[in-house]
VOTIDREN-636983 format. One record per atom (N, C-alpha, C): residue number from 0; residue in three letters; atom name; x, y, z. Coordinates in nm, 3 decimals. Example, Ala and Ser with C-alpha at 12.3 -4.5 7.8 and 13.67 -1.06 7.14 Angstrom:
residues 2
REC   resi   resn   name      east     north        up
REC      0    ALA      N     1.319    -0.569     0.780
REC      0    ALA     CA     1.230    -0.450     0.780
REC      0    ALA      C     1.320    -0.330     0.780
REC      1    SER      N     1.285    -0.225     0.708
REC      1    SER     CA     1.367    -0.106     0.714
REC      1    SER      C     1.290     0.003     0.787
END
This chain:
residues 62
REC   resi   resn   name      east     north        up
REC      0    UNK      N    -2.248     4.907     8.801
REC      0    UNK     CA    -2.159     4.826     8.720
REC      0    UNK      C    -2.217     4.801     8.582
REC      1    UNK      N    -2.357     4.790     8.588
REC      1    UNK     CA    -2.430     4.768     8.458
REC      1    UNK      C    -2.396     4.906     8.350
REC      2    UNK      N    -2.404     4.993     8.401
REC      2    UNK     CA    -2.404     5.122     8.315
REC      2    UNK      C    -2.245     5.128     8.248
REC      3    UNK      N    -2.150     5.073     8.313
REC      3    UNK     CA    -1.998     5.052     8.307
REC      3    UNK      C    -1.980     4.936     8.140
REC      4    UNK      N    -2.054     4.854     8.155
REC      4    UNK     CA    -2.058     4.794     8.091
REC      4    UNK      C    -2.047     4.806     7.918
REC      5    UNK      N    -2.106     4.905     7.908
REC      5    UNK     CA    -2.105     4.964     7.739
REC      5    UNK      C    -2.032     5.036     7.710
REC      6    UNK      N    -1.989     5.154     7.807
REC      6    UNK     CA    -1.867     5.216     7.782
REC      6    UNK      C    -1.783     5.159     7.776
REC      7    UNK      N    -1.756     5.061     7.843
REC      7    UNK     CA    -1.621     4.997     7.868
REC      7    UNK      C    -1.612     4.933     7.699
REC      8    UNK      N    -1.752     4.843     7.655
REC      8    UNK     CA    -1.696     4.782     7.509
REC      8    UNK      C    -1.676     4.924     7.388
REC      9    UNK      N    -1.757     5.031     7.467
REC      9    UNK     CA    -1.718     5.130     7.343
REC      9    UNK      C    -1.591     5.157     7.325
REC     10    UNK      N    -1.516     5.153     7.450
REC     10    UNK     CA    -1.397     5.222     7.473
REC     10    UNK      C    -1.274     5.097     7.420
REC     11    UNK      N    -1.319     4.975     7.403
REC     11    UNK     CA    -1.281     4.853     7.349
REC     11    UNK      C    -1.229     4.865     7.232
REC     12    UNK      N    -1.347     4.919     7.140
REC     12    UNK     CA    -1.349     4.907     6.991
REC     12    UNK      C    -1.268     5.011     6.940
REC     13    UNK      N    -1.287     5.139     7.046
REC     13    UNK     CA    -1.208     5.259     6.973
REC     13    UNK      C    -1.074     5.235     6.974
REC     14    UNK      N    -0.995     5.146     7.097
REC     14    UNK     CA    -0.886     5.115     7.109
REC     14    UNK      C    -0.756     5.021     7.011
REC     15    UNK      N    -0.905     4.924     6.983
REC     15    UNK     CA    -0.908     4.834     6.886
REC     15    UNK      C    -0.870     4.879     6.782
REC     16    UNK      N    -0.959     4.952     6.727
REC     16    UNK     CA    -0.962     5.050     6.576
REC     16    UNK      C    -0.821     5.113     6.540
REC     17    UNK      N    -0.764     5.174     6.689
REC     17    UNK     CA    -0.664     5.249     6.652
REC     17    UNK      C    -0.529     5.206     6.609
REC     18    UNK      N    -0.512     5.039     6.614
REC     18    UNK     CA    -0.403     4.949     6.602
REC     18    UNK      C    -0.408     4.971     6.506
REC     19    UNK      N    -0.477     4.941     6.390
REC     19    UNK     CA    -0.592     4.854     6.266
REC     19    UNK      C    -0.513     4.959     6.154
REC     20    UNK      N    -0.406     5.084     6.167
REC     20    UNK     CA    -0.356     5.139     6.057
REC     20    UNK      C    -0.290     5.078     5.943
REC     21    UNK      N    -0.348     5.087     5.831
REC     21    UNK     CA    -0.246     5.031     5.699
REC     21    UNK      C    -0.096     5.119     5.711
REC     22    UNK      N     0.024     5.006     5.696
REC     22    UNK     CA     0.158     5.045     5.722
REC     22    UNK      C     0.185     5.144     5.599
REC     23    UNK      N     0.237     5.253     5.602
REC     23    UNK     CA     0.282     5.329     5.506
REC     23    UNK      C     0.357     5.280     5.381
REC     24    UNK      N     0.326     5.300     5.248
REC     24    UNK     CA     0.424     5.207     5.127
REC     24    UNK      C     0.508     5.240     5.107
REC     25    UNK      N     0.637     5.152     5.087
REC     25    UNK     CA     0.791     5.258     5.125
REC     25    UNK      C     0.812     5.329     4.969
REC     26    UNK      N     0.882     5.426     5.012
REC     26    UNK     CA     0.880     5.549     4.913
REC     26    UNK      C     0.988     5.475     4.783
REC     27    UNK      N     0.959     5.528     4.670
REC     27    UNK     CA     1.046     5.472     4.567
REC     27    UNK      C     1.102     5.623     4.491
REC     28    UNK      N     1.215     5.572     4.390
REC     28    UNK     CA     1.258     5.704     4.372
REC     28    UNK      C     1.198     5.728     4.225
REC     29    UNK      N     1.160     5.840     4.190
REC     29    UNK     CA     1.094     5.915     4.065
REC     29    UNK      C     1.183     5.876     3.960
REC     30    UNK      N     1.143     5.830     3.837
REC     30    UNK     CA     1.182     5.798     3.703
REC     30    UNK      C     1.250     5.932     3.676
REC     31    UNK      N     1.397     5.867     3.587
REC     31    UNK     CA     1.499     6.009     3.511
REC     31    UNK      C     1.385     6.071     3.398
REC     32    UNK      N     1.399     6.200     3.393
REC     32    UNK     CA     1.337     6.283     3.314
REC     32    UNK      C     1.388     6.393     3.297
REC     33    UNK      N     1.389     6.473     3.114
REC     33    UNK     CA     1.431     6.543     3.074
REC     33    UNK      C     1.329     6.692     3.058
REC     34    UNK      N     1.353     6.782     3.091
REC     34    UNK     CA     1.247     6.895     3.051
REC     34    UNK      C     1.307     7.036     3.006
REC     35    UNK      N     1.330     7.100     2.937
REC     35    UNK     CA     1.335     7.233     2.879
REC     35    UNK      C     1.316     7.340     3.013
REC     36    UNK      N     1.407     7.409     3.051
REC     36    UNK     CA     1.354     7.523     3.165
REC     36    UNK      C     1.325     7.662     3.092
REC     37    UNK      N     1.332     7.742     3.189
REC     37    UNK     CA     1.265     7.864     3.139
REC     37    UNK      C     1.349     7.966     2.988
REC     38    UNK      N     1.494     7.875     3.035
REC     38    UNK     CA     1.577     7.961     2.916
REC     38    UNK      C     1.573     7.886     2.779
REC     39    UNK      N     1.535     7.764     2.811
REC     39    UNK     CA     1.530     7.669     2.711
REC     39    UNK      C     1.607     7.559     2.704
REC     40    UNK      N     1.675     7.607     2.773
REC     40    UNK     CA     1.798     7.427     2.836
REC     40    UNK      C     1.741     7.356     2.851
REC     41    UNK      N     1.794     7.222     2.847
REC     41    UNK     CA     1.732     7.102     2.840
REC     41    UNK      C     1.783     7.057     3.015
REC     42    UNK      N     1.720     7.000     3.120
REC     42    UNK     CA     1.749     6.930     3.236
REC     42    UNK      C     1.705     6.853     3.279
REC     43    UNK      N     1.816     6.777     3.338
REC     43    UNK     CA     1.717     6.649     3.431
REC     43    UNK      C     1.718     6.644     3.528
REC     44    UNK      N     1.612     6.503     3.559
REC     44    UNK     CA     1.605     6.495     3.740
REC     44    UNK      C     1.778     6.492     3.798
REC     45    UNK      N     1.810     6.352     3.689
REC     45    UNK     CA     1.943     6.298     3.770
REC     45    UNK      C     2.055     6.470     3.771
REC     46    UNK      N     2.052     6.554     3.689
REC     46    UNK     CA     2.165     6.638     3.721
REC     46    UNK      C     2.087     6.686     3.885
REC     47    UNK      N     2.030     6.686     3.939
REC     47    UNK     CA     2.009     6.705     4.110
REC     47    UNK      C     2.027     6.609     4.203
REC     48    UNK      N     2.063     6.449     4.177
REC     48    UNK     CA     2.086     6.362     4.195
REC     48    UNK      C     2.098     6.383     4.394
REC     49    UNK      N     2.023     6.310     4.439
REC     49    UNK     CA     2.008     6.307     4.576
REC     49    UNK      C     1.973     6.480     4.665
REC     50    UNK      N     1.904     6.533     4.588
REC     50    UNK     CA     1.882     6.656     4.651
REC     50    UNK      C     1.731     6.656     4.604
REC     51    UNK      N     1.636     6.748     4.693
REC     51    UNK     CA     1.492     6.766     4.686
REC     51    UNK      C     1.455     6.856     4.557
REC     52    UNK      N     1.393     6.849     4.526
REC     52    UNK     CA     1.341     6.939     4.376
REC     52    UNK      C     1.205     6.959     4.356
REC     53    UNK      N     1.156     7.099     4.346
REC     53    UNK     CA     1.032     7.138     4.296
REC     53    UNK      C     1.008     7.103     4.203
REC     54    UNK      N     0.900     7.098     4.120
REC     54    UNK     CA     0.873     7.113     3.965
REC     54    UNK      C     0.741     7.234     3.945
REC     55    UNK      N     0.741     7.323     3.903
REC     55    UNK     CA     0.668     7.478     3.891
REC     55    UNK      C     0.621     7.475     3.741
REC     56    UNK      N     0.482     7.409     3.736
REC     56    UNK     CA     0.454     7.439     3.562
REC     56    UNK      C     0.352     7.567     3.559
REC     57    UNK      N     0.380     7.619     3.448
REC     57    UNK     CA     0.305     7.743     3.463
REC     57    UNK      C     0.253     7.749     3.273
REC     58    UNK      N     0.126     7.820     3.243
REC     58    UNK     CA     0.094     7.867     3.124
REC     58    UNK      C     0.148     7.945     3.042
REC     59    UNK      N     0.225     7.871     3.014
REC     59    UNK     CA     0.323     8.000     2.927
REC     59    UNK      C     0.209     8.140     2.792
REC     60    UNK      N     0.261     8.250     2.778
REC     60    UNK     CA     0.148     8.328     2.691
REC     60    UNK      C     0.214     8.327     2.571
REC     61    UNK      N     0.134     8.279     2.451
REC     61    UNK     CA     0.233     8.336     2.346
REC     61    UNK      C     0.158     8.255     2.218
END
């Protein structure tokens, strides 16, 4: 029973620990913004308005 004894508080703390998560921060939505695409048009976030969107910056050569 003695040997039981330490495992048991190890097995305590790990249990413990695993409650102990910081709650996730709720998501907010990205500021409107304007940017130039590849043809040179001007676009924004809001013309995609409730749909997912990449943003792909690349080095332009020139």
């Amino acid at each position: 029973m003695k040997k039981l004894l330490p495992l048991f508080a190890i097995l305590m703390i790990l249990l413990s620990a695993c409650g102990s998560q910081a709650p996730e921060p709720e998501a907010t939505a990205a500021p409107d913004f304007t940017l130039p695409n590849a043809t040179g048009e001007e676009v924004s976030l809001s013309d995609y308005g409730g749909r997912n969107v990449l943003l792909f910056f690349h080095m332009a050569v020139g």
